[in-house]
PADRENMAR-995732 format. One record per residue (C-alpha): residue number from 1; residue in three letters; chain; x negated, y negated, z negated. Coordinates in pm, 1 decimal. Each point is the difference from the previous one (the first is absolute). Layout:
PT pos code unit        X        Y        Z
PT NUM  ALA    A        X        Y        Z
...
END
This chain:
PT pos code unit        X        Y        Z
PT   1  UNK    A    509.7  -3766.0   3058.0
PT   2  UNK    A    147.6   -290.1   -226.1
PT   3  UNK    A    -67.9    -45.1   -395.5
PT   4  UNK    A    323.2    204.3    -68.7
PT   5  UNK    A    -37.0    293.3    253.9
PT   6  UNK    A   -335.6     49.4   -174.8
PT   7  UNK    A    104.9    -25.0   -382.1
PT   8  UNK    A    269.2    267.7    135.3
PT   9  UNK    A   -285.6    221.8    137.9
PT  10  UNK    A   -207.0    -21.2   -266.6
PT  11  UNK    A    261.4     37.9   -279.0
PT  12  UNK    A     53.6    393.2    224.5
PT  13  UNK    A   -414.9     44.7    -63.8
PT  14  UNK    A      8.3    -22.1   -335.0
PT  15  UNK    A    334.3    211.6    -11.9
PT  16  UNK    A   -217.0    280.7    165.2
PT  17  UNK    A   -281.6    -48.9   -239.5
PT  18  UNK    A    266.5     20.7   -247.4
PT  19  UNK    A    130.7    349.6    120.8
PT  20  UNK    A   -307.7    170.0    119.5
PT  21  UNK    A   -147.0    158.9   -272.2
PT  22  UNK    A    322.0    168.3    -84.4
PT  23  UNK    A     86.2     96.8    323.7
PT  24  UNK    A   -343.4    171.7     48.2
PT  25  UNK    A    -36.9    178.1   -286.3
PT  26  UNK    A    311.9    150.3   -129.3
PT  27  UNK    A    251.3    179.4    204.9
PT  28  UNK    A    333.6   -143.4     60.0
PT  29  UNK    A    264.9    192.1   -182.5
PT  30  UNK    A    305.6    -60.6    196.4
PT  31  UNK    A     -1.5   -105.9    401.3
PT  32  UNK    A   -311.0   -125.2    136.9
PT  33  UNK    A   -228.6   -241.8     22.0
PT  34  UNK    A    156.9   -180.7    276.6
PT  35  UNK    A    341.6    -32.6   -158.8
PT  36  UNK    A   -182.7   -146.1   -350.5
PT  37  UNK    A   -193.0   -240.2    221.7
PT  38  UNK    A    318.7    -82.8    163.3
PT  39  UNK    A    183.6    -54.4   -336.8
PT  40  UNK    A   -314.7   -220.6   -147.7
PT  41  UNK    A      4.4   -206.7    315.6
PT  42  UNK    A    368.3    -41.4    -54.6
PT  43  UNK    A    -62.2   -122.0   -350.4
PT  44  UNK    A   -273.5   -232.6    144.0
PT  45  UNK    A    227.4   -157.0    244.4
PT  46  UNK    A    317.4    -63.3   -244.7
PT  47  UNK    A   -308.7   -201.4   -226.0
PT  48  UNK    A   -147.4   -178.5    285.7
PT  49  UNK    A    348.5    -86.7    119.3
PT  50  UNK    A     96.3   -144.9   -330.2
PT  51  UNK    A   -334.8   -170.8    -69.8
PT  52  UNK    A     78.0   -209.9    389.6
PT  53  UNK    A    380.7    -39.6    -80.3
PT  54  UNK    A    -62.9   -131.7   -336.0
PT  55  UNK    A   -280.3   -249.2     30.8
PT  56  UNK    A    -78.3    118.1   -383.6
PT  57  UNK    A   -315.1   -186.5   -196.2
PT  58  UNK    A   -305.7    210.8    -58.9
PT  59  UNK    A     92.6    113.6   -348.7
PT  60  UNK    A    336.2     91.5    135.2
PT  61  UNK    A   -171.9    222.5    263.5
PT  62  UNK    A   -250.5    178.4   -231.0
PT  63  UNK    A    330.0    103.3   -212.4
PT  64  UNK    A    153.0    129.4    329.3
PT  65  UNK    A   -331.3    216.8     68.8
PT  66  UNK    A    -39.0    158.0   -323.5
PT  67  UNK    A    386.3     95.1     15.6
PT  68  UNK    A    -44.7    152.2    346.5
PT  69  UNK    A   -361.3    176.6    -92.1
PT  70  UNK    A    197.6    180.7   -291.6
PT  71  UNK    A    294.3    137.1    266.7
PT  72  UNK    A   -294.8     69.6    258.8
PT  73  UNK    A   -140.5    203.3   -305.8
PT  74  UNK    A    305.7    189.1    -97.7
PT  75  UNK    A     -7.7     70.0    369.7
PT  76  UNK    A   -317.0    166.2      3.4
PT  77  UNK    A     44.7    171.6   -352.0
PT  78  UNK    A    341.1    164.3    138.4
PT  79  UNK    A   -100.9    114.2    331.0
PT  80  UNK    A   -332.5    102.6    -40.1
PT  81  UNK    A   -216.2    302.9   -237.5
PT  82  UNK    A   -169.7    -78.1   -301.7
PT  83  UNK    A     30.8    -83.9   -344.1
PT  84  UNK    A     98.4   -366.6   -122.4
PT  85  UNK    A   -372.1    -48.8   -126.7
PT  86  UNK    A   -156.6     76.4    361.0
PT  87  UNK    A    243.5   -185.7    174.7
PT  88  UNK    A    -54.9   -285.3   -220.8
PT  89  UNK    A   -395.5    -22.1     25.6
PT  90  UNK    A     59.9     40.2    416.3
PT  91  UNK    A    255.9   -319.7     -5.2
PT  92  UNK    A   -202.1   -209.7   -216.1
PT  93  UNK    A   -333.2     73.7    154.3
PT  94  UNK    A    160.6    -93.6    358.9
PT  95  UNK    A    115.3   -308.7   -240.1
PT  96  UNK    A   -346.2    -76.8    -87.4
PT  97  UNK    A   -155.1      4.3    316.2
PT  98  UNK    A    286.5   -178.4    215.4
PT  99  UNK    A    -82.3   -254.5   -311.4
PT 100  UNK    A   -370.2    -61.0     95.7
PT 101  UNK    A     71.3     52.6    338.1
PT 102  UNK    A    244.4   -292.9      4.7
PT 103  UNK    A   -270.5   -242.1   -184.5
PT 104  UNK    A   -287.3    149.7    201.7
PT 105  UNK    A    206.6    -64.4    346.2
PT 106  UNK    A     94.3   -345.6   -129.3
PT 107  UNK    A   -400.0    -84.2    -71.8
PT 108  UNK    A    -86.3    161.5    354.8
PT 109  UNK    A    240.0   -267.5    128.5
PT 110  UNK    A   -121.9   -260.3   -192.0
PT 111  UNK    A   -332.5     61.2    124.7
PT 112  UNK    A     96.0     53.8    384.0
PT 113  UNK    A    253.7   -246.7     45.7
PT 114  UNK    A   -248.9   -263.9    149.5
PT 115  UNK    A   -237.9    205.4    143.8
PT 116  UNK    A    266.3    241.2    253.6
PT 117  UNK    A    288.1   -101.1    192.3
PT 118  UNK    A    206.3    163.9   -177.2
PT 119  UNK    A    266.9   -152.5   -258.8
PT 120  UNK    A    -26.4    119.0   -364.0
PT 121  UNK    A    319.2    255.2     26.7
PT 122  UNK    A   -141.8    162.4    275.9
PT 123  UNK    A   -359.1    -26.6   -160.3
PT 124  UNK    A    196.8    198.8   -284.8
PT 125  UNK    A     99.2    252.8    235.0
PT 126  UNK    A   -270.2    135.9    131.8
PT 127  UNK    A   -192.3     36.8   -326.5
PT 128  UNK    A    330.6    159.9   -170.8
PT 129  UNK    A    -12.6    248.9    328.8
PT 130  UNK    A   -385.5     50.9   -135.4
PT 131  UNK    A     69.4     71.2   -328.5
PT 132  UNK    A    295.4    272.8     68.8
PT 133  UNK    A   -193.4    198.4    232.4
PT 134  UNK    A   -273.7      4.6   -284.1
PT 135  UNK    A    257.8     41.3   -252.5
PT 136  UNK    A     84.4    306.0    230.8
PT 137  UNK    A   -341.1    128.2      4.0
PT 138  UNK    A    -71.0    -40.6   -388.3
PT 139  UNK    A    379.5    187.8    -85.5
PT 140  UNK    A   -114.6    272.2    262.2
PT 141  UNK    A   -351.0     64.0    -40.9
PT 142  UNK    A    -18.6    -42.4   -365.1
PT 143  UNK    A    361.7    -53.1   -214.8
PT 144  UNK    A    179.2    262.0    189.6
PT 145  UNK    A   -130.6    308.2   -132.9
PT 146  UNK    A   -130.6   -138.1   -374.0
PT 147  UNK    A    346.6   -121.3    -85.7
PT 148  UNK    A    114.4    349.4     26.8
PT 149  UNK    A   -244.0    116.1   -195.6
PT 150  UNK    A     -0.1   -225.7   -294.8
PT 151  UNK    A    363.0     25.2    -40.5
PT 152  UNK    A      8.6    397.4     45.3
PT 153  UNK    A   -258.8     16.0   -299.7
PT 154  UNK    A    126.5   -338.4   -221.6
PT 155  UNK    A    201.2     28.0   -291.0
PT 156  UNK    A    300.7   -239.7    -37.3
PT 157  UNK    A   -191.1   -253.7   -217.9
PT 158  UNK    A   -319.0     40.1    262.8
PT 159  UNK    A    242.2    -94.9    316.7
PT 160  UNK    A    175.0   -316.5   -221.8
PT 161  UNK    A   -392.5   -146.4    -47.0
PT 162  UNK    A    -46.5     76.9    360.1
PT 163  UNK    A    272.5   -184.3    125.9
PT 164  UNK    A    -55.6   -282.2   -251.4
PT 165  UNK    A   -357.8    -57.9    152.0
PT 166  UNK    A    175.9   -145.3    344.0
PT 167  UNK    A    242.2   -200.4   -206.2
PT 168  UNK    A   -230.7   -143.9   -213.6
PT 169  UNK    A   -201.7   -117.9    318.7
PT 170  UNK    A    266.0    -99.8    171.0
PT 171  UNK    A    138.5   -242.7   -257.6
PT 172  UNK    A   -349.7   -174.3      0.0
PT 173  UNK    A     37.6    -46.1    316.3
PT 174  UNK    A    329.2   -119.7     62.8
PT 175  UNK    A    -12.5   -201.5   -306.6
PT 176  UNK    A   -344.2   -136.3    149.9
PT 177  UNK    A    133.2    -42.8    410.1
PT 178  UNK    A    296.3   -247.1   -134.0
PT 179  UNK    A   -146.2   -230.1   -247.6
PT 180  UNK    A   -380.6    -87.1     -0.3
PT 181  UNK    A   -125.3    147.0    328.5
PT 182  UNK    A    351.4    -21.3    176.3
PT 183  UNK    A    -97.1    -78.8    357.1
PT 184  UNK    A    164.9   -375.1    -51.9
PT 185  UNK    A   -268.1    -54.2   -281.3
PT 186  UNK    A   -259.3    113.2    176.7
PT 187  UNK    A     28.2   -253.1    251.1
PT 188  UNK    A   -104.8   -209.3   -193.8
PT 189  UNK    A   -297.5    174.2   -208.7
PT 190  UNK    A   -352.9     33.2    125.4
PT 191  UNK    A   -127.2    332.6    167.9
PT 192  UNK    A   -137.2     98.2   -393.5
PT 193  UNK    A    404.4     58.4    -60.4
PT 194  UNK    A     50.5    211.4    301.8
PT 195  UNK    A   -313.4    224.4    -17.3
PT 196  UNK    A     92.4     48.8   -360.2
PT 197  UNK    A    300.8    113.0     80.3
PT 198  UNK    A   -136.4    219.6    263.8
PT 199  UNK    A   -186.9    184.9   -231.4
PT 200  UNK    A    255.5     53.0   -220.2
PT 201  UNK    A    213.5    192.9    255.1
PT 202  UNK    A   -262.9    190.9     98.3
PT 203  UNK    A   -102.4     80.9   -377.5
PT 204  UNK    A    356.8     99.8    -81.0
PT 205  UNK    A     26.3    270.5    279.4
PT 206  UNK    A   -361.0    123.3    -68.4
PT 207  UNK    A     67.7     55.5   -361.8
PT 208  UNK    A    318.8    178.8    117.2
PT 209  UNK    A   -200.0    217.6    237.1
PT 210  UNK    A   -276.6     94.9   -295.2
PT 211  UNK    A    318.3     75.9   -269.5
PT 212  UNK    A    122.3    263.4    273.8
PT 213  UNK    A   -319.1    149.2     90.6
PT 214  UNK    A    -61.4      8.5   -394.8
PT 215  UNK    A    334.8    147.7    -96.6
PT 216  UNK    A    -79.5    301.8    329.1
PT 217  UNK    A   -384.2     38.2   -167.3
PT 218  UNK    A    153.8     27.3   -295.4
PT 219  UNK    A    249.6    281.3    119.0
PT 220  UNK    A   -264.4    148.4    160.0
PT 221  UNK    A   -175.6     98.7   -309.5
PT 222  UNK    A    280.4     99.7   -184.0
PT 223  UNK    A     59.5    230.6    289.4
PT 224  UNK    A   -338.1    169.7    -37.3
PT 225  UNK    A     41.9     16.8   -312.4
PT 226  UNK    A    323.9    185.9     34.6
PT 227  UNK    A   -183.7    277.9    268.9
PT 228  UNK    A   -248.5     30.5   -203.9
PT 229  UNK    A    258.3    122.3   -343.3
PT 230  UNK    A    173.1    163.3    269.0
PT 231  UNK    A   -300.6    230.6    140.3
PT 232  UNK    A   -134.8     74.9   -367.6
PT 233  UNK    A    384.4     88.2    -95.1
PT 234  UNK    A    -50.1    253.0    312.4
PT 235  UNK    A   -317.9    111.6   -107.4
PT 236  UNK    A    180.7     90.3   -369.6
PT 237  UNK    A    276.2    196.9    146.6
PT 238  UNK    A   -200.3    192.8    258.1
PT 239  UNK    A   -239.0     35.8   -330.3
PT 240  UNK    A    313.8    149.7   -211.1
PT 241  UNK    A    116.2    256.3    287.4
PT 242  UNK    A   -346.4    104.1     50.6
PT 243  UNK    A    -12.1     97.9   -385.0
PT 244  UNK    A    338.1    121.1    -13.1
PT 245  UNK    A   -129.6    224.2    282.8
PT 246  UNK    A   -277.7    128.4   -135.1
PT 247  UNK    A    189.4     65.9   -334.1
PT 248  UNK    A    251.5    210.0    219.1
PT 249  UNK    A   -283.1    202.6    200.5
PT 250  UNK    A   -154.7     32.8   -368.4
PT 251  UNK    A    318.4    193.7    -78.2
PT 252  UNK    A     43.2    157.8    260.5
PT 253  UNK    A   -365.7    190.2    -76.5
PT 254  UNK    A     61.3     47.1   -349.8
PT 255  UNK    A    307.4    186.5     93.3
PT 256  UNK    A   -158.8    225.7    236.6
PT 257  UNK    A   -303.5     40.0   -219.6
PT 258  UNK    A    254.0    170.8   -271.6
PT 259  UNK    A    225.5    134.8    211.2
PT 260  UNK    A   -234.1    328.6     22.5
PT 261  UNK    A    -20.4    -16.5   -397.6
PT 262  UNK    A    361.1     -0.5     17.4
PT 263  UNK    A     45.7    284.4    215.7
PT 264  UNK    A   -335.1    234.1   -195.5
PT 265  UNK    A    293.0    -84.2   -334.2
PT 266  UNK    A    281.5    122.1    146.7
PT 267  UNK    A   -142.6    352.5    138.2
PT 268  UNK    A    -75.8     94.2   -343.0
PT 269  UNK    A    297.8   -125.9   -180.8
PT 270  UNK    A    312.6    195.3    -39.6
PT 271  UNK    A    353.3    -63.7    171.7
PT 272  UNK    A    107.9   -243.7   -310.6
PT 273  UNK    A   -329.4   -152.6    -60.5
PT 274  UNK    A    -31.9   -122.2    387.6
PT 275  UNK    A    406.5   -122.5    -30.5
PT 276  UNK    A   -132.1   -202.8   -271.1
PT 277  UNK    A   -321.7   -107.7    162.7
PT 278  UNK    A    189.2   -157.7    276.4
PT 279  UNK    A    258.1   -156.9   -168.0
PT 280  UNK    A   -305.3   -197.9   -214.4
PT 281  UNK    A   -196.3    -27.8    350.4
PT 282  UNK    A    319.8   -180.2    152.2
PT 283  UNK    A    106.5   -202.1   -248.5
PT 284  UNK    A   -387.1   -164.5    -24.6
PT 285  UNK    A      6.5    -35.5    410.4
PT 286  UNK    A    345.1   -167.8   -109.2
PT 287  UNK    A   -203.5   -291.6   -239.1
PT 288  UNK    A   -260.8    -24.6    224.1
PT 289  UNK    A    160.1    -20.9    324.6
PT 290  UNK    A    285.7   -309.6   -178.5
PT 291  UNK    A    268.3   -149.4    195.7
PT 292  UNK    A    -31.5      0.4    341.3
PT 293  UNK    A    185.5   -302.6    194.0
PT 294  UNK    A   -113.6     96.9    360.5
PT 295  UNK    A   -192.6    272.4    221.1
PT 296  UNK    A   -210.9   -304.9     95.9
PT 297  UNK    A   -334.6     -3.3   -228.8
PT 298  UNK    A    -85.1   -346.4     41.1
PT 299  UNK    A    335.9   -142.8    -72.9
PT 300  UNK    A     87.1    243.7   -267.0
PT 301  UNK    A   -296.9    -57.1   -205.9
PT 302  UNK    A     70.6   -422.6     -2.4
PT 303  UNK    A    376.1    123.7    -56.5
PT 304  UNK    A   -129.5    196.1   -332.3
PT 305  UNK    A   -208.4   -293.3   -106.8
PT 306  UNK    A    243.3   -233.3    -16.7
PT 307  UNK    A    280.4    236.1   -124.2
PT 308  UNK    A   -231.8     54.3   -350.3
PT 309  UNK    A    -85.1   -383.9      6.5
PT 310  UNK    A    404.9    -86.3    -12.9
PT 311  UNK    A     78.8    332.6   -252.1
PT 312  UNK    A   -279.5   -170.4   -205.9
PT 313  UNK    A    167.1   -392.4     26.1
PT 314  UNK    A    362.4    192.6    -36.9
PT 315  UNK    A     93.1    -90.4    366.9
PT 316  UNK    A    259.7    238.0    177.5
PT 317  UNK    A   -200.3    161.2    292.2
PT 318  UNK    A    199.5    157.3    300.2
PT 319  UNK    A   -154.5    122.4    281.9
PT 320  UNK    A    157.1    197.8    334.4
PT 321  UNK    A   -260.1      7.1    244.4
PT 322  UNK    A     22.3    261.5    312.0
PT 323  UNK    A   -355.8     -5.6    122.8
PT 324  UNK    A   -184.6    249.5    152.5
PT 325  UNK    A   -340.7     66.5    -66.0
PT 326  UNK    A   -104.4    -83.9    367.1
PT 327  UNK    A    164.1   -287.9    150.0
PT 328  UNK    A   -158.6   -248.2    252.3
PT 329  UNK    A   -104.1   -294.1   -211.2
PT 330  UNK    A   -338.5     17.5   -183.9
PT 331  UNK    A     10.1     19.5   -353.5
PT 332  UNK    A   -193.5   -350.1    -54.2
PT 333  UNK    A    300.8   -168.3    118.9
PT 334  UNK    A    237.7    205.7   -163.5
PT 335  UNK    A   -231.4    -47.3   -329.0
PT 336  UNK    A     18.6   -350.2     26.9
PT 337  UNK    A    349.3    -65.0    127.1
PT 338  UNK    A    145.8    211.9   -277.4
PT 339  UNK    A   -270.6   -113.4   -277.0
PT 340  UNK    A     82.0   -357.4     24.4
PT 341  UNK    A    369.0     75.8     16.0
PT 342  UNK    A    -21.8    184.7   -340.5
PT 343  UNK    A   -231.8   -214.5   -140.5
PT 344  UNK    A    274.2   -320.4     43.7
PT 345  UNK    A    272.1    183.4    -82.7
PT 346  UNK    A   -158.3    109.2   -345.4
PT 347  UNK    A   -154.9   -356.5    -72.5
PT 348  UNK    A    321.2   -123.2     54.6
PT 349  UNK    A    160.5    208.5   -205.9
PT 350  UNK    A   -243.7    -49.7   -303.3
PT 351  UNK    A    108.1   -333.4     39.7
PT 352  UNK    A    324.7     -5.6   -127.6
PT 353  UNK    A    191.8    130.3   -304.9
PT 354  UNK    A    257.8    265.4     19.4
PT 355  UNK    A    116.8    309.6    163.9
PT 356  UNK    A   -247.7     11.9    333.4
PT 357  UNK    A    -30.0    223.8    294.2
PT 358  UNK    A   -209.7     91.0    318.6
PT 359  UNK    A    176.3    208.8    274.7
PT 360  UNK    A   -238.0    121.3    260.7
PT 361  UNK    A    179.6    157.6    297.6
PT 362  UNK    A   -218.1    134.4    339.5
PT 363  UNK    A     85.8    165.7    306.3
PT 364  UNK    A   -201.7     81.1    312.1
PT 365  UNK    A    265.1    -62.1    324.3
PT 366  UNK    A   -175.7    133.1    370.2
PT 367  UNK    A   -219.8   -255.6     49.8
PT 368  UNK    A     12.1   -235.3   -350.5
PT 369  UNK    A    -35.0      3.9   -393.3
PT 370  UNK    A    285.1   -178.4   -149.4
PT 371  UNK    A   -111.2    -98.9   -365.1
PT 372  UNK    A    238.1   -162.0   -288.3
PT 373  UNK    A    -96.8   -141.1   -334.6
PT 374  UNK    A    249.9   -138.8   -206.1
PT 375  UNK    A   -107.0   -115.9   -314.3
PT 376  UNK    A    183.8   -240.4   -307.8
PT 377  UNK    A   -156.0   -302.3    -52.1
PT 378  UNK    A     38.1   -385.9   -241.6
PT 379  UNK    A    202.6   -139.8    295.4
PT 380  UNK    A   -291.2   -205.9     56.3
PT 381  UNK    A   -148.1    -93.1    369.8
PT 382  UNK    A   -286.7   -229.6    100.1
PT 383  UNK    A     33.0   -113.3    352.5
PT 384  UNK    A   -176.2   -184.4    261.0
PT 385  UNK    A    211.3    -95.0    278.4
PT 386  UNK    A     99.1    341.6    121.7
PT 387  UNK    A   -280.6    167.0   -173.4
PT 388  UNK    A     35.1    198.6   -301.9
PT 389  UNK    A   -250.4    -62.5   -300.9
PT 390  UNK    A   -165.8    239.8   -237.1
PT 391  UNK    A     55.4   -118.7   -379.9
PT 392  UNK    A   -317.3     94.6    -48.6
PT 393  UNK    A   -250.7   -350.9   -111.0
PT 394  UNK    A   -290.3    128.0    308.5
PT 395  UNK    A    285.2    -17.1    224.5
PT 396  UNK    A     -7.8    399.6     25.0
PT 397  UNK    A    -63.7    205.2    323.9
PT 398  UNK    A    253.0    250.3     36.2
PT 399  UNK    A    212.6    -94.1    228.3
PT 400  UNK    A   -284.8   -194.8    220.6
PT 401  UNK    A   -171.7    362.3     20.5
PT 402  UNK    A    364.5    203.3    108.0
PT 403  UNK    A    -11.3   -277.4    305.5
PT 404  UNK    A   -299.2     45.6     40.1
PT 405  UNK    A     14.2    389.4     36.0
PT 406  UNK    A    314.3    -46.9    205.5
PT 407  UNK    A   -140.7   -128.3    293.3
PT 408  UNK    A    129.4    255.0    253.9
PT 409  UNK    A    298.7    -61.8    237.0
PT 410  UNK    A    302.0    116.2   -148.3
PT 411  UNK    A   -128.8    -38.1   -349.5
PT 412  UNK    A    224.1   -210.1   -260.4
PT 413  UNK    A     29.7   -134.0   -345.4
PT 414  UNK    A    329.7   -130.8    -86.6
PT 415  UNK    A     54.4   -151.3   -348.9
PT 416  UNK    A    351.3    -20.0   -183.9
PT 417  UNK    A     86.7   -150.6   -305.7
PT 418  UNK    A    327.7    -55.0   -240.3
PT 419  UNK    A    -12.5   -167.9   -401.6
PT 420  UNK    A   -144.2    357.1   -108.3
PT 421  UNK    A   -105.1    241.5    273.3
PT 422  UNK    A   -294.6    -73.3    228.1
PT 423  UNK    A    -30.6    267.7    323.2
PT 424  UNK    A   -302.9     63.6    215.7
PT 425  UNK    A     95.5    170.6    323.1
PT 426  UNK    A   -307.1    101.9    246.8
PT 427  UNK    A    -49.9    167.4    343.7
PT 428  UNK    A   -249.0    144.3     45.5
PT 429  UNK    A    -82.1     98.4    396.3
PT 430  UNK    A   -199.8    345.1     74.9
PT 431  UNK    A   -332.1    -70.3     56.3
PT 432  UNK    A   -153.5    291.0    130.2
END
């Protein structure tokens, strides 16, 4: 294999390195991967074809691969899943490591070009073969499943420092491999030059390595952090229905206690006196008894609560819920599904100024609970990526503990939103 055939080979390595990470870890959006690999290699050959024709200096080629890496980018941002940021930190890590892997196959060659019979392109080769396959391994093993979680739990500005981390490293690099430890220079430098330069490639994708593992430690905390809020806010609900129930059996033994009072009253009284009796009797089992929003105890207390909580702020409160007092869903989940809702929707409304609203609509259909909340809010929406964000300055946990709850197949939380009317719609699958 001549000087050329090999530069040609080894210019298709590095395009690999280049679209591996990608191509494991995200899913391609439209096609497959074979027809994106057969576009990229398209794109490679129209560049290696014009870099032949052309006889252009060096300068002139570095122009014509940055201009091709940005198509073979748009590429792989249009054909495959992922937000910008993820796609971004994938390409320029591949970037970083084709990088050192260039100067690290160059120094190989260097080193073995007297000592194998082997020429220095083919030298370059076989170690560039080397590093892919661990390149392979390291995206597999270790990059492949991380990247999807750092980017699922990331906010915007977490993903842009991310990504900047690779480019940062990268420029070193680059600036580094083609002016004071270009592989021309160090020809003619002693070994100090080259083992210095060694290190420094090997320094730069450690330190990437530890930032990652960091950033996923990091995560990691903040995640236990989060099931730990999550299981005391449990705790307080299951808390609050086991007091609401024990108010309601309380009742329910006070009532029987004087019911025999009641009836000792009326056997003496006379035909007026017990008409009047019972009209008083009813209209206190009237006050006591207040509105009631559904047959369902559990629901219908947290439905009372928050109804005086918005009459109290001045918040219209509307509520048609058809629930039985039996249905096949446990009354923790239904506590904390519909709690949270509420509790959003009112916060939300207390923040703005105004006429505002909650609309709470419910209805149990064969097998599922179908739930809206539609509540006015500021117009205002924090947002990571696709995820929506509590105003709140801890981040809040309502809407991490509906997922949470809704973790059944067939269950659903859909989230709608105009300038002035945010809507919560959940299913809710039977669960017993």
């Amino acid at each position: 294999m001549n000087d050329f055939a090999c530069k040609v080979f080894l210019d298709l390595i590095y395009l690999a390195i280049r679209m591996m990470p990608i191509f494991i870890c995200l899913e391609p959006r439209y096609g497959d991967r074979e027809k994106i690999t057969a576009v990229s290699v398209y794109l490679w050959g129209i560049m290696i074809a014009m870099r032949s024709v052309s006889h252009m200096d060096l300068q002139t080629s570095y122009a014509l691969q940055g201009i091709f890496a940005g198509i073979f980018f748009l590429v792989l941002l249009v054909f495959f899943e992922g937000c910008l940021l993820e796609k971004a930190f994938l390409y320029l890590s591949a970037w970083l490591f084709a990088v050192a892997g260039t100067s690290l196959n160059e120094l190989a060659a260097w080193f073995l070009q007297e000592r194998v019979a082997l020429s220095y392109w083919q030298i370059c080769i076989c170690a560039a073969v080397l590093s892919a396959c661990g390149f392979f391994c390291i995206i597999w093993f270790w990059l492949r499943g991380r990247v999807r979680i750092l980017f699922s739990w990331l906010s915007a500005r977490g993903g842009a420092l991310l990504a900047a981390y690779p480019a940062v490293f990268l420029s070193i690099l680059f600036a580094g491999r083609n002016t004071v430890f270009s592989s021309q220079a160090l020809y003619l430098r002693g070994i100090e030059d080259v083992l210095f330069f060694l290190s420094l490639c090997g320094m730069m994708l450690v330190l990437y390595v530890m930032i990652v593992n960091s950033i996923l430690e990091t995560m990691d905390r903040k995640r236990a952090q989060d099931e730990l809020a999550f299981a005391r806010q449990v705790i307080a609900r299951q808390r609050e229905y086991y007091n609401q129930t024990l108010e309601h059996i309380e009742q329910i033994r006070i009532i029987k206690h004087d019911f025999r009072h009641h009836i000792h009253a009326l056997l003496h009284m006379g035909r007026e006196e017990q008409m009047q009796y019972l009209r008083s009797l009813q209209q206190e089992l009237d006050i006591s008894e207040g509105e009631v929003f559904c047959r369902n105890q559990a629901v219908n207390g947290l439905l009372k609560e928050y109804a005086a909580r918005a009459k109290r702020a001045g918040i219209s409160f509307c509520v048609q819920m058809d629930l039985s007092a039996h249905v096949p869903i446990d009354d923790l989940t239904l506590c904390i599904v519909t709690g949270n809702l509420l509790e959003n929707a009112l916060e939300a409304c207390q923040r703005m100024e105004g006429n505002s609203f909650i609309n709470v609509r419910g209805r149990w259909l064969e097998d599922h609970l179908m739930m809206l909340v539609e509540n006015s809010y500021n117009g205002q929406i924090r947002k990571s990526g696709d995820r929506i964000l509590s105003a709140k300055k801890d981040g809040g946990l309502g809407l991490f503990s509906i997922r949470r709850m809704l973790n059944h197949p067939g269950d659903d939380l859909e989230l709608y939103y105009n300038g002035s009317i945010f809507t919560a719609t959940v299913r809710i699958e039977g669960r017993i």
